[in-house]
C-alpha positions as CSV (number, residue, x, y, z in Angstrom):
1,X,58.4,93.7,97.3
2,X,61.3,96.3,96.8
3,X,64.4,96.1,99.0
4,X,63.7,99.8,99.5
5,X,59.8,99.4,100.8
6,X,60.4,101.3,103.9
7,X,62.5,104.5,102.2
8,X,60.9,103.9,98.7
9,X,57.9,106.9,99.8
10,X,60.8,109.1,101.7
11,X,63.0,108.8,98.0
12,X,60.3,109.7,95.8
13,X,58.6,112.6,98.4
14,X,62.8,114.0,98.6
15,X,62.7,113.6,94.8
16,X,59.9,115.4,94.3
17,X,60.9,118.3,96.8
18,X,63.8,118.9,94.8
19,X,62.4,118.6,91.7
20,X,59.7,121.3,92.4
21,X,62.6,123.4,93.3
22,X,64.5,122.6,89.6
23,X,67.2,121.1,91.6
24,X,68.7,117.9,90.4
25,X,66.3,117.4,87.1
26,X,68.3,114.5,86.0
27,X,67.7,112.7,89.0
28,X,65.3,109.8,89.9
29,X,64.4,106.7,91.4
30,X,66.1,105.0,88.6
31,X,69.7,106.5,89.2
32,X,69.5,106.9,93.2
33,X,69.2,103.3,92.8
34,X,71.9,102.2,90.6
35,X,74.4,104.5,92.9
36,X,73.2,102.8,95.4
37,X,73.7,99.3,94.1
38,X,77.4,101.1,92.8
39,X,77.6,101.9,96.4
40,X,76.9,98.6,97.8
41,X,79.9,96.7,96.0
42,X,82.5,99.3,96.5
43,X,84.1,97.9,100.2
44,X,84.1,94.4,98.2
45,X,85.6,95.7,95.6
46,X,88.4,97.1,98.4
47,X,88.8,94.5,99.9
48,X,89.6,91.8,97.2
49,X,91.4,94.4,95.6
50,X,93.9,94.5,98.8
51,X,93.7,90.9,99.0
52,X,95.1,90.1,95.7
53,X,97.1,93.3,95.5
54,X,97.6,95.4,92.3
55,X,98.8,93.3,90.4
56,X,95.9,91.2,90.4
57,X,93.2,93.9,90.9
58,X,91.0,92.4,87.6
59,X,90.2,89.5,89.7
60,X,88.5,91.6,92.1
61,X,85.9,92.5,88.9
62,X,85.4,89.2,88.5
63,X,84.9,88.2,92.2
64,X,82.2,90.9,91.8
65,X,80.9,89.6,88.6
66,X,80.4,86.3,90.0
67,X,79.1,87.3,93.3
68,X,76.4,89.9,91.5
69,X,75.6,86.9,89.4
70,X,74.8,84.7,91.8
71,X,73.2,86.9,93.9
72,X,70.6,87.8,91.1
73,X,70.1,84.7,90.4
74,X,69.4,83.7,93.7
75,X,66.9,86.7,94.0
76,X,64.9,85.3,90.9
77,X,65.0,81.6,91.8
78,X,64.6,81.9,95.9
79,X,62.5,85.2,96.5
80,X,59.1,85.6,95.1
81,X,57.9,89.1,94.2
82,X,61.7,89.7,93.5
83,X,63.9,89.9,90.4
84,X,67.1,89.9,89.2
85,X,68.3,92.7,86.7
86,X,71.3,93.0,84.2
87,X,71.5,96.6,85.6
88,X,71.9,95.3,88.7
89,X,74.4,93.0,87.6
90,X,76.2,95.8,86.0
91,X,75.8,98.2,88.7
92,X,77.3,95.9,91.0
93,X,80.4,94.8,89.0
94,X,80.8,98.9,88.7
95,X,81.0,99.0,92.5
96,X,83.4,96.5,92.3
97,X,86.1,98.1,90.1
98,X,85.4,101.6,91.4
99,X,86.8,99.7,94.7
100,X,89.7,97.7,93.2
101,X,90.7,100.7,92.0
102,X,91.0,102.4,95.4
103,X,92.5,99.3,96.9
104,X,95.1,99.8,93.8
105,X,95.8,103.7,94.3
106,X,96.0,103.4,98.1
107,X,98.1,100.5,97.9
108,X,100.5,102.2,95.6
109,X,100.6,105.2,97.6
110,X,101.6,102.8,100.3
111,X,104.3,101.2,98.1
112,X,105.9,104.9,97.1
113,X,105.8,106.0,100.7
114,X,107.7,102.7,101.9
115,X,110.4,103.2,99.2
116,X,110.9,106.7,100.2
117,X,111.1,105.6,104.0
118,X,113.8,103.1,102.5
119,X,115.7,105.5,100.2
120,X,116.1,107.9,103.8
121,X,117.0,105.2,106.2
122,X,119.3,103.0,104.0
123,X,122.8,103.7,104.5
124,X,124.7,104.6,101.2
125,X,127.9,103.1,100.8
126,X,131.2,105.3,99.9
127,X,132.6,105.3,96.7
128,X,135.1,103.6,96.0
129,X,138.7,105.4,95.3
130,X,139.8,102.8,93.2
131,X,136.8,102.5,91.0
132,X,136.6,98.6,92.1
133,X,140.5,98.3,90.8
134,X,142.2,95.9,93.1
135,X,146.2,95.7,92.7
């Protein structure tokens, strides 16, 4: 029983429309679904990613890691008529850092634009004449 059952004829009639027309040649079922699985994990991968800040954006792999795991796992032990895949796995931990990584460049982006907001509005001292000399 695929995830997909309901789109699985629309993906493979689309496929096949576009294939009759030499468009996208590399592409099948196999890819459109590891995007998709890519695809799936990217907000998680945001939102850990934000959560932990930059600093600490490899955690948000693992979160993924874990939570891909389990998930699989859960899929091969709990559901019958579905399994678990490695590609899955890896497909999912993909999404993950693809989003971390976001979560990392907009939150630097954010850290730049607040420095330059503070370099504008902070008041700069005047020099000193006396070059910090008191008599």
């Amino acid at each position: 029983m695929p995830v997909d059952k309901d789109a699985h004829g629309f993906i493979l009639k689309l496929l096949r429309l576009l294939h009759e027309r030499d468009l996208l040649m590399f592409l099948g079922y196999a890819q459109i679904e590891f995007t998709a699985n890519v695809a799936m994990f990217v907000p998680i991968g945001v939102l850990v990613g934000v959560l932990f800040g930059r600093r600490h954006w490899g955690w948000a792999v693992g979160v993924g890691f874990a939570a891909s795991s389990a998930i699989e796992l859960a899929q091969w032990v709990l559901l019958p008529g579905r399994y678990g895949t490695p590609d899955d796995v890896i497909a999912n931990t993909l999404g993950t850092l693809v989003g971390a990584l976001l979560a990392g460049s907009f939150l630097r982006h954010q850290a730049r634009q607040q420095q330059a907001t503070d370099a504008v509005t902070t008041p700069r001292s005047e020099p000193d004449p006396t070059g910090g000399i008191r008599i």
